[in-house]
N, C-alpha and C positions, 0 to 999 in steps of 0.2 A: 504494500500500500504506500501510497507516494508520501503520505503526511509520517508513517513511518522513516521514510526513508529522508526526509527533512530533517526529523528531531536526530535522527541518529547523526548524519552530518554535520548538527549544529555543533551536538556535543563533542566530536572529532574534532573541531577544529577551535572551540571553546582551551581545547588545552595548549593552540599553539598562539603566534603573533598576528596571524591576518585571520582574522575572525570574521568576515562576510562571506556569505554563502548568496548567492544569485538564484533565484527563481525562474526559469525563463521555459518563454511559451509565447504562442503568436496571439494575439488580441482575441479575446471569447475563450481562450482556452482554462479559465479558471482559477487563474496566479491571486486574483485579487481573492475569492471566496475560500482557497484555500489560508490566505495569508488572515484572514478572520478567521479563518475557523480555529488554526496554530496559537493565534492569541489567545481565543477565548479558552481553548481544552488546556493550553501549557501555562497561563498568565503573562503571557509575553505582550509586549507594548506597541500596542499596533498605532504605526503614525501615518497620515496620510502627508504626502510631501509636501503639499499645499501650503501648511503650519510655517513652513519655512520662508515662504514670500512673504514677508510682514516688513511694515512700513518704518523699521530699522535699517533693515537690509535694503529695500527699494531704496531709501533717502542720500543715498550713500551713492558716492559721484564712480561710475561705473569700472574704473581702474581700483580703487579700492574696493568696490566689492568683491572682485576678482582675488582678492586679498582676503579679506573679512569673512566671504562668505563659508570658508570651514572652518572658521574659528566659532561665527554665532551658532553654527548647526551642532556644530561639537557641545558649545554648552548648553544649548537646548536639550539634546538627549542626556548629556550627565545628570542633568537635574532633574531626569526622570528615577534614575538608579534602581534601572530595569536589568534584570537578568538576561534577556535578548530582546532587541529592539527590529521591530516589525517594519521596516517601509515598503510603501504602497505607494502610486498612484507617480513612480519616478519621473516620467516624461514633463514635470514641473521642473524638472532640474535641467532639462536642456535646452528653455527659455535663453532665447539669446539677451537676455536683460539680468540674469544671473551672470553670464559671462565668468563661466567655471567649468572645468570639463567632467561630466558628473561620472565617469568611471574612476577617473582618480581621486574626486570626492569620497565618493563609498569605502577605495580606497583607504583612504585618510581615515574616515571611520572607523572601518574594519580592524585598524589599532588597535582603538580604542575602545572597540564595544561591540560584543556580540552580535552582528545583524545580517536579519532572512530581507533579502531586498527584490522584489518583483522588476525584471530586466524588461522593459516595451520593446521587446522583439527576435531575434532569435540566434540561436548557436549554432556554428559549423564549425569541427575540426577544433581549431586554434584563434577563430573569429567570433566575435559577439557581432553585431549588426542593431543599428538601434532604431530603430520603428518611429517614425512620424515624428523624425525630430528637425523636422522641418528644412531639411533638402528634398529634391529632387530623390536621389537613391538615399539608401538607408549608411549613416555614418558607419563608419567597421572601427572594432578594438581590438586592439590584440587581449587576446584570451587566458596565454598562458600563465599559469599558476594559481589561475584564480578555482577558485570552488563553485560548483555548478551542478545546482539540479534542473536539469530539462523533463519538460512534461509535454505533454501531446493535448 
């Protein structure tokens, strides 16, 4: 069972340094009602990315926020002091008005704090591909060594 097989990778990787684990699945396929459901059965802290456009970060002259913007996100989740942190609803993150590249973001997290993060689009090989983030084709990431569960 795939929620099985989430928690068991949280925990895998809970005892090393890059603690994010990716979600990924193509739009309708489920990432978001799975990533509620995780929260609700495990008590894990489900955020919707949205939380994070707030009129701190908006105010903030767009070089800086480039700057700023994984420092506010980082203390927003600490001061939840959540056992793993749920994000959802990521494609807020690749507003070009954030001006942050939001794999390295999660990234930069995954330091920091255990998190199951729903990826807006799909995995091949060694490649992430990021779904509607507003080009023409879908942006590519290099994949390696990240943690990833794919779902259908």
């Amino acid at each position: 069972m795939i929620i099985q097989q989430i928690v068991e990778t949280v925990r895998q990787v809970q005892k090393g340094q890059d603690r994010l684990v990716l979600l990924v699945g193509k739009p309708g396929s489920g990432k978001s009602k799975l990533l509620r459901e995780l929260a609700s059965m495990r008590g894990w802290e489900y955020i919707n990315c949205r939380v994070f456009l707030n009129d701190e970060l908006l105010e903030m002259v767009p070089k800086v926020r480039a700057l700023e913007a994984p420092n506010l996100i980082a203390r927003f989740l600490e001061s939840l002091r959540a056992e793993v942190i749920v994000l959802d609803d990521l494609q807020v993150l690749f507003a070009p008005v954030l001006q942050v590249d939001p794999l390295k973001l999660l990234q930069h997290l995954g330091k920091k704090f255990p998190i199951v993060a729903a990826w807006p689009g799909e995995y091949d090989q060694n490649t992430l591909f990021a779904a509607g983030s507003g080009q023409p084709k879908p942006k590519e990431y290099e994949a390696t060594g990240l943690t990833i569960v794919q779902i259908e």
